[in-house]
N, C-alpha and C positions, 0 to 999 in steps of 0.2 A: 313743225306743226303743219297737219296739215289742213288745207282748203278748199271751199267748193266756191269761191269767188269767180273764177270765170265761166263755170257750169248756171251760177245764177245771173251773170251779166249776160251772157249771152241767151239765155232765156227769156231775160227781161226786153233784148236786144238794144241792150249798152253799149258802148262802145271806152275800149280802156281809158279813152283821152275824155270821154265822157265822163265820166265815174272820179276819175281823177278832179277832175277841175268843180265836180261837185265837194270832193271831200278835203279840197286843199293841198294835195300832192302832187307829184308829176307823175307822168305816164308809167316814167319806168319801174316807180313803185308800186302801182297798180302789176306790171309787167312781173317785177321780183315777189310780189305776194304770191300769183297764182303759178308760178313756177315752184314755189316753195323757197328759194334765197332769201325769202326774209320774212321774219317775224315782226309782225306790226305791235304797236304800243298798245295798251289795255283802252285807251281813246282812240284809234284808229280801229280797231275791231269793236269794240261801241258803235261808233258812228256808220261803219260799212255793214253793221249787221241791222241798223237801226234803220239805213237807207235804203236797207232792200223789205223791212219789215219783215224781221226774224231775230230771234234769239243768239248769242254771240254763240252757242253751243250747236246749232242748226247751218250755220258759216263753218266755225271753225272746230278743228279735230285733235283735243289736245293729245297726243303720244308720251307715255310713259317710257321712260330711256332704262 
């Protein structure tokens, strides 16, 4: 899946350890969301799309396999 996670943090001028410690995770999962390694939980993508005030579908890019 993929993300516009560090294109919107860094617009907002976040910082990953930022962002993290707003949503409850550690840096490196901030780090593996927007590398793409890792698919966040249906509450995880809730809450980072809520945090930047946007739709989970305006964040994230679901791909068809």
């Amino acid at each position: 899946m993929k993300n516009k996670i560090e294109e919107i943090r860094t617009q907002k001028g976040i910082k990953q350890d930022e962002l993290a410690k707003i949503l409850g995770v550690s840096r490196q999962t901030i780090s593996s969301l927007e590398n793409g390694r890792y698919n966040p939980s249906i509450k995880l993508a809730y809450d980072i799309s809520k945090y930047f005030g946007m739709t989970i579908e305006e964040v994230f890019c679901f791909e068809e396999e």
